[in-house]
Residue frames as a rotation matrix with the C-alpha (Angstrom) as fourth column:
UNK 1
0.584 0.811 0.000 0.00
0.811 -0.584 0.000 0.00
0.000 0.000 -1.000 0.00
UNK 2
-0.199 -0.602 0.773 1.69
0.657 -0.668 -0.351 3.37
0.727 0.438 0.529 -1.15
UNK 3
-0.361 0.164 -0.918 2.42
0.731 -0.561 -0.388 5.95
-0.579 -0.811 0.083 1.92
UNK 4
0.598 0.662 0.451 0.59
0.801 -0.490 -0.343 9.16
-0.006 0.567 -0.824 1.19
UNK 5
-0.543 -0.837 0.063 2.95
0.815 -0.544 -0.199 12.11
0.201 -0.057 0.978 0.28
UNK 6
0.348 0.553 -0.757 1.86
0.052 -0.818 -0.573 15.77
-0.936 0.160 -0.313 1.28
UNK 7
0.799 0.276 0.534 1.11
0.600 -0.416 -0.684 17.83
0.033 0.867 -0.498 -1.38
UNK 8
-0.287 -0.958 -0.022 3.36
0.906 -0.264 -0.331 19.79
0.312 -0.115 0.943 -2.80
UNK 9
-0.082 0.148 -0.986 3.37
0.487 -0.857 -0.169 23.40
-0.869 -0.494 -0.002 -1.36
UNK 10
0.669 0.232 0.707 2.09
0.743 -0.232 -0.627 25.81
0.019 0.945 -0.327 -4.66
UNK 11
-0.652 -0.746 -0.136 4.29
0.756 -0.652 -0.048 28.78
-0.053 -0.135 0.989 -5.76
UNK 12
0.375 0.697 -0.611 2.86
0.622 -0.678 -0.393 31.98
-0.688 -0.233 -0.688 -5.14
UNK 13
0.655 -0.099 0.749 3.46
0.608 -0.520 -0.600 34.53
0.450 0.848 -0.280 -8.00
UNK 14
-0.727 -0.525 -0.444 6.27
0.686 -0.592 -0.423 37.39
-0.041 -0.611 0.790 -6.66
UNK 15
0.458 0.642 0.615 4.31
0.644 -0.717 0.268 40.13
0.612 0.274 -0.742 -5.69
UNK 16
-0.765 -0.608 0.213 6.33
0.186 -0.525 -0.831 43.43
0.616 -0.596 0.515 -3.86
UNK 17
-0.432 0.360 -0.827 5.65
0.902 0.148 -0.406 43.78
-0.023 -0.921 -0.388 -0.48
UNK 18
0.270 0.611 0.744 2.87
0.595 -0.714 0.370 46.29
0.757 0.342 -0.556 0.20
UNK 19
-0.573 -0.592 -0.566 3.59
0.812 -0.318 -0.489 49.26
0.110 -0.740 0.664 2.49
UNK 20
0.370 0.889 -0.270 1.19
0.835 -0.445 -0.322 51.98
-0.407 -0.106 -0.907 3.55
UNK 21
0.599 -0.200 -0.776 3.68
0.211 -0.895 0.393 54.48
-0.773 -0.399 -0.493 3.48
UNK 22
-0.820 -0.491 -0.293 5.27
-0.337 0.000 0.942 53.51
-0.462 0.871 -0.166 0.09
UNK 23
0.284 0.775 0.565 2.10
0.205 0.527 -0.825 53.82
-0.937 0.350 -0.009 -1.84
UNK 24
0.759 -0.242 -0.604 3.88
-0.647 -0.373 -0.665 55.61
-0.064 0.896 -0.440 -5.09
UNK 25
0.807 -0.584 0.094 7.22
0.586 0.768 -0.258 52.79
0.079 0.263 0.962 -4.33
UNK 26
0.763 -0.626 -0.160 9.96
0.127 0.388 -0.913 54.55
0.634 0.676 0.375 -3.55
UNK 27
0.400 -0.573 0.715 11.12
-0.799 0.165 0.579 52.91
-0.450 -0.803 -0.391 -1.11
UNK 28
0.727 0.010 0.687 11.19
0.230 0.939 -0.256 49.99
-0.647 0.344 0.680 -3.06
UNK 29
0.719 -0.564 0.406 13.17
0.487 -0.009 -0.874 52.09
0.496 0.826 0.268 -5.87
UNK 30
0.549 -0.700 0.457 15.44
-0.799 -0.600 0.040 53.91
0.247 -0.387 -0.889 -3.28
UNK 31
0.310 -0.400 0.863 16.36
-0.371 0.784 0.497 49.85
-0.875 -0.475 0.095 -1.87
UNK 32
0.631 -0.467 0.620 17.20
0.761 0.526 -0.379 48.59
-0.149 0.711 0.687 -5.58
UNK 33
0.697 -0.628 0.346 19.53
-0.085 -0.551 -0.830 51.67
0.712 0.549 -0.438 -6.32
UNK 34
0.370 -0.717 0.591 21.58
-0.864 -0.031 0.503 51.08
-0.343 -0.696 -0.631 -3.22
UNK 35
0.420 -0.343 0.840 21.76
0.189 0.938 0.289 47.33
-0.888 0.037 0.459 -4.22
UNK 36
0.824 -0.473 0.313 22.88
0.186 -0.295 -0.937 48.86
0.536 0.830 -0.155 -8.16
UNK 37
0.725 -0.586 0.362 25.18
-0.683 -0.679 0.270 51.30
0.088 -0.443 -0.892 -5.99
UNK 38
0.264 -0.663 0.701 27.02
-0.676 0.391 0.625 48.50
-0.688 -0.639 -0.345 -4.19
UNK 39
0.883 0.121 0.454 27.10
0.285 0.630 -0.722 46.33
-0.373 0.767 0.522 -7.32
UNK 40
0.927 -0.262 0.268 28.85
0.001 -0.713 -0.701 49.07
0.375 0.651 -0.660 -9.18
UNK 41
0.589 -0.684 0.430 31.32
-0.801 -0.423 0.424 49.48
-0.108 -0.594 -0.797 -6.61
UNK 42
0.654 -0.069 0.753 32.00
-0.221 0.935 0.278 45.85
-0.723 -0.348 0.596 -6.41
UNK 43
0.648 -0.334 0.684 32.87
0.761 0.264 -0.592 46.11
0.017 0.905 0.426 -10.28
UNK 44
0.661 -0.590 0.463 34.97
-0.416 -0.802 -0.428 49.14
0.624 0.091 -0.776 -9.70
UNK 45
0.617 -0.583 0.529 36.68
-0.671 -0.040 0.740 47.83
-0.410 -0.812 -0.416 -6.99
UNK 46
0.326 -0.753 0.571 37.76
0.312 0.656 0.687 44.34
-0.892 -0.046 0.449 -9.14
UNK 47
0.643 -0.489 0.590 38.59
0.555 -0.234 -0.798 46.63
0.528 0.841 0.121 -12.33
UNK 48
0.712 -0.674 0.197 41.11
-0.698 -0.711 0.092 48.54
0.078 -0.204 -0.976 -10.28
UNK 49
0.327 -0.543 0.774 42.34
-0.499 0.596 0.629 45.49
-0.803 -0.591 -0.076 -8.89
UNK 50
0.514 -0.165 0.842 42.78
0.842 0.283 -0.458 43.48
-0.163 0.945 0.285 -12.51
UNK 51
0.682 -0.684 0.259 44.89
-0.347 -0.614 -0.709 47.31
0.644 0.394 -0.656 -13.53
UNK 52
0.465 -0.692 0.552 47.15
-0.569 -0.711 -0.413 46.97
0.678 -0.122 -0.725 -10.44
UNK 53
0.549 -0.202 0.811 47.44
-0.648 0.509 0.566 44.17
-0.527 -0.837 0.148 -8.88
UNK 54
-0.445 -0.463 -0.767 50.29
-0.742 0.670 0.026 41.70
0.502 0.580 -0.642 -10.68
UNK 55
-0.927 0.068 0.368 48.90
-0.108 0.892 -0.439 38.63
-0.358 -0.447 -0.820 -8.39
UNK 56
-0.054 0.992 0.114 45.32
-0.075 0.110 -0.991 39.14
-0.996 -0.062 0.069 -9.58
UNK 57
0.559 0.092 -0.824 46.35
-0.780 -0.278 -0.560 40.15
-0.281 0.956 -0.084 -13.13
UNK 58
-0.306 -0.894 -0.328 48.16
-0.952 0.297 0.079 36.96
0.026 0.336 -0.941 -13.45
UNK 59
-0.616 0.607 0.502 45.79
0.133 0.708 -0.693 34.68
-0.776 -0.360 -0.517 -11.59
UNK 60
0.212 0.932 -0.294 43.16
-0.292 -0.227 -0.929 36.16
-0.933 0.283 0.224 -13.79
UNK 61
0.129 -0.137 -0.982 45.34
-0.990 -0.078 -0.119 35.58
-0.060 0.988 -0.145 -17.45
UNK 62
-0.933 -0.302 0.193 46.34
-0.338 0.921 -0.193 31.83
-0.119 -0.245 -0.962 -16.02
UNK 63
-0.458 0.843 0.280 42.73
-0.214 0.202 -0.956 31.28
-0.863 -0.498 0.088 -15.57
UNK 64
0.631 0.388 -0.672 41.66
-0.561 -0.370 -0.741 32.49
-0.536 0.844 -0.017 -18.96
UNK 65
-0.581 -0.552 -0.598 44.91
-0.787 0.569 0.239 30.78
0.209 0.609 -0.765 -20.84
UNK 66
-0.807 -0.168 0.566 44.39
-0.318 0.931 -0.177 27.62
-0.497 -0.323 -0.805 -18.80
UNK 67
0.088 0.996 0.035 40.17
-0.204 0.052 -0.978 27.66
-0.975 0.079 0.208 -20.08
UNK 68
0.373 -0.140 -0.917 40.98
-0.788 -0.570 -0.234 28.53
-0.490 0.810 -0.323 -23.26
UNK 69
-0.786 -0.617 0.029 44.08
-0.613 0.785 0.091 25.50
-0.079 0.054 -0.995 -23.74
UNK 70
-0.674 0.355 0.648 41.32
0.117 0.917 -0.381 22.62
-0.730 -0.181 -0.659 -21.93
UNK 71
0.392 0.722 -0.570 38.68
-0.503 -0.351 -0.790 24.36
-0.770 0.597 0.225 -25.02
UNK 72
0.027 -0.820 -0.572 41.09
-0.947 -0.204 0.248 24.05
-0.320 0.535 -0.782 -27.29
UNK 73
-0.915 -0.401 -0.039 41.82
-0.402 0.902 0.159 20.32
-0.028 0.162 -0.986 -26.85
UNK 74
-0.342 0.864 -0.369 38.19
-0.604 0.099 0.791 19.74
0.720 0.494 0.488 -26.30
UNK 75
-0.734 -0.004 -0.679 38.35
0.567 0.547 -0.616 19.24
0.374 -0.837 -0.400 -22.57
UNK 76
0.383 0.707 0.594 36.13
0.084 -0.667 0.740 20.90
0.920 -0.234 -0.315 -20.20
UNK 77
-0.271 -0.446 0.853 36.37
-0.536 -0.666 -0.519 22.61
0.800 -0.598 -0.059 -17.34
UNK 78
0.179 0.425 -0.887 36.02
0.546 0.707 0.449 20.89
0.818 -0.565 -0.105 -13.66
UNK 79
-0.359 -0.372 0.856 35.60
-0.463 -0.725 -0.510 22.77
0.810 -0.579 0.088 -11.04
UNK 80
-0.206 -0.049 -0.977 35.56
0.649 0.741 -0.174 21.31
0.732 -0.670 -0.121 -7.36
UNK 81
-0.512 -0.026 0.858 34.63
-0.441 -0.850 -0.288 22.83
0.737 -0.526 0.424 -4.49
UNK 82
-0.629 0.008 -0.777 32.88
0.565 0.691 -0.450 22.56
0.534 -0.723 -0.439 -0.83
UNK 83
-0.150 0.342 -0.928 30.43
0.841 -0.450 -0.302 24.13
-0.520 -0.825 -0.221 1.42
UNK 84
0.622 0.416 -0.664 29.99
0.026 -0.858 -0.513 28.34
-0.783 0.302 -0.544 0.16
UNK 85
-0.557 -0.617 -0.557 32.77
-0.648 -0.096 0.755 27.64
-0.519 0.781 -0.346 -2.91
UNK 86
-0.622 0.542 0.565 30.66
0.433 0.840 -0.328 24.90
-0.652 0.040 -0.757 -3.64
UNK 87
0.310 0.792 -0.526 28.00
0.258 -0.602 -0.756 27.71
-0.915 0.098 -0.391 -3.96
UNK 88
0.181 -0.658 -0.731 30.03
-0.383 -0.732 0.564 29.28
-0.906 0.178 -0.384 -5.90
UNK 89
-0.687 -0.721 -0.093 31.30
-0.334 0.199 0.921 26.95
-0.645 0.664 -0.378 -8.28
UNK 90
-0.226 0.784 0.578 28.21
0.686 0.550 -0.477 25.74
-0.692 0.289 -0.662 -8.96
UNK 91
0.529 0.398 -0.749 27.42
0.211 -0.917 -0.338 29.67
-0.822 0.021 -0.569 -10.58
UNK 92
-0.111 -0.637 -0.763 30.61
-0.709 -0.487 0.510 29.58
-0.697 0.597 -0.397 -12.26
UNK 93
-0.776 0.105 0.622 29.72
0.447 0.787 0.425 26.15
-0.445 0.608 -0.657 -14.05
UNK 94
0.068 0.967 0.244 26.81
0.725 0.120 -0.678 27.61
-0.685 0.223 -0.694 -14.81
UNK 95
0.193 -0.393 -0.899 28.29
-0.625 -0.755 0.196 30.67
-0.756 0.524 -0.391 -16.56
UNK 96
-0.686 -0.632 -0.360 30.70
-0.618 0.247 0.746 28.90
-0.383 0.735 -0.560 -18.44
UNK 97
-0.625 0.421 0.658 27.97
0.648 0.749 0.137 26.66
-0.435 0.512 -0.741 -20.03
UNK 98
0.630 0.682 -0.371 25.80
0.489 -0.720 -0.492 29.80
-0.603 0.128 -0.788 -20.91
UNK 99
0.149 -0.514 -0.845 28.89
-0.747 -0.618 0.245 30.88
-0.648 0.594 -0.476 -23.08
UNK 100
0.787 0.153 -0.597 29.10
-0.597 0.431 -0.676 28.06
0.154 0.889 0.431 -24.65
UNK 101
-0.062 -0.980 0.191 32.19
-0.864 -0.043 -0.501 26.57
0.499 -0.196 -0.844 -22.36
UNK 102
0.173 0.219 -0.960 32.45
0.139 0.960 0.244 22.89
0.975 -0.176 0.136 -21.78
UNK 103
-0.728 -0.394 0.561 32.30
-0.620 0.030 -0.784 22.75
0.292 -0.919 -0.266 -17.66
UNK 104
0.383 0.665 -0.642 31.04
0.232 0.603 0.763 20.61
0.894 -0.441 0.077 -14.77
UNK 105
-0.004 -0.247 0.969 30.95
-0.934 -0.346 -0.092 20.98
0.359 -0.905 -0.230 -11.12
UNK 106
0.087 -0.280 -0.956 32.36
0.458 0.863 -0.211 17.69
0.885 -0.419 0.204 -8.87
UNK 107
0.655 0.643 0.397 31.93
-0.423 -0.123 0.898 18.02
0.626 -0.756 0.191 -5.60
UNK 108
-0.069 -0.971 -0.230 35.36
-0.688 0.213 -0.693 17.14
0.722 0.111 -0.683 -3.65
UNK 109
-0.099 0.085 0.991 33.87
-0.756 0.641 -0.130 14.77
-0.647 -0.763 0.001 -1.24
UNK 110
0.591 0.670 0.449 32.44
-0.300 0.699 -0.649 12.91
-0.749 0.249 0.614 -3.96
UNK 111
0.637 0.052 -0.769 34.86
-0.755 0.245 -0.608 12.47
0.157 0.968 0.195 -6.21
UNK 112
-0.447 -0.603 0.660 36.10
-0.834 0.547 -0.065 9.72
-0.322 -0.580 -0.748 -4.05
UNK 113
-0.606 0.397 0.689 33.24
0.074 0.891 -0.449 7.81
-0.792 -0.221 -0.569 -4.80
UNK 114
-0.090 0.079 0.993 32.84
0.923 0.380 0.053 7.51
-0.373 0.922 -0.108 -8.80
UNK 115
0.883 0.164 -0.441 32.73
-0.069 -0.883 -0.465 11.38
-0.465 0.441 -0.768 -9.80
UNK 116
-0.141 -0.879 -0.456 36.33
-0.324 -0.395 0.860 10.99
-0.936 0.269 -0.229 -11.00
UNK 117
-0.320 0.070 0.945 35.06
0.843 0.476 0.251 9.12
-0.432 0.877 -0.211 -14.11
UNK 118
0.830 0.546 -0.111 33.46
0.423 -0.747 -0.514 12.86
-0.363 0.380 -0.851 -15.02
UNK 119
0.137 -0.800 -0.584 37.55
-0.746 -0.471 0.470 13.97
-0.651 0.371 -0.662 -15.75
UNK 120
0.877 -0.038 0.480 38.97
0.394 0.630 -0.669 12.63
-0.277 0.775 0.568 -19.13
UNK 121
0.080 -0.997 0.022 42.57
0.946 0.083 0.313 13.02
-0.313 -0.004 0.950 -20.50
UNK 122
-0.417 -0.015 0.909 41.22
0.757 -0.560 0.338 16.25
0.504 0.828 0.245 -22.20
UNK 123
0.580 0.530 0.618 39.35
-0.034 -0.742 0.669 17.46
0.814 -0.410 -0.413 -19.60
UNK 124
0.021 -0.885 -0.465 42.29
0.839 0.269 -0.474 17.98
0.544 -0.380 0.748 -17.41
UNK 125
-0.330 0.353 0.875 41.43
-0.020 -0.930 0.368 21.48
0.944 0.103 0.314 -16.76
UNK 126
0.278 0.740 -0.612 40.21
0.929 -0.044 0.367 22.04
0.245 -0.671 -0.700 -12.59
UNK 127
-0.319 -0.310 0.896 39.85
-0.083 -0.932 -0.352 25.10
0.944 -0.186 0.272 -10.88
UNK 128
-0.436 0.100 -0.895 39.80
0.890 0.196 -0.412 24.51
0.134 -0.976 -0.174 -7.08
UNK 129
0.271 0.490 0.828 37.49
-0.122 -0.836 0.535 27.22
0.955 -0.246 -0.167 -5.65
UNK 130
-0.357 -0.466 -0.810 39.22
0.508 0.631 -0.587 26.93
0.784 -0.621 0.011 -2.10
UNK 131
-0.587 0.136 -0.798 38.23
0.560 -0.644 -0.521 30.29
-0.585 -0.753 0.302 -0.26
UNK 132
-0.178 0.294 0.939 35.89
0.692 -0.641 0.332 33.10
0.699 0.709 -0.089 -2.29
């Protein structure tokens, strides 16, 4: 006899929160320009860093050769990672397939236990996400 499952829970459409006191919204548009604001910055802060930093501006061309090379041969990218890199890498796999870049994300616990069959002599390529 089959256990009954709850239902699933429906999604609710997004709808912005209502506020008496923001009946025209802008609060709502004063809280997304701060989040733009801090974006912006974010990108300003790693284009300075990519002009002047030789450790970043090197990490960053290694990165880019190294993609580029495992393309090249017709490897793909593997990227490994744990816990909030994890998070992470997962995002960057997801990028790099949205350009059109072979990648996959492996979990480093797991590739003890049969993920390594996902690497091939071509797909040599990893980028450890250790810290972010």
């Amino acid at each position: 006899m089959p256990m009954d499952r709850p239902m699933k829970r429906q999604r609710e459409a997004f709808t912005l929160p209502t506020n008496e006191h923001d009946l025209d919204g802008a609060d709502t548009i004063l809280h997304a320009s701060n989040v733009l604001a801090v974006q912006a910055a974010a990108l300003s802060h790693i284009t300075r860093l990519y002009q002047t930093d030789p450790v970043a501006r090197e990490g960053l061309l290694t990165t880019v050769s190294t993609i580029v090379e495992s393309q090249s041969a017709g490897g793909k990218v593997v990227v490994c990672g744990v816990g909030k890199s994890g998070l992470v890498g997962h995002k960057f796999v997801a990028t790099m397939k949205s350009l059109g870049i072979g990648a996959s994300f492996m979990h480093a616990s797991e590739a003890t236990h049969g993920d390594l069959g996902d690497i091939r002599e071509v797909s040599t390529t990893r980028i450890l996400l250790e810290s972010v």
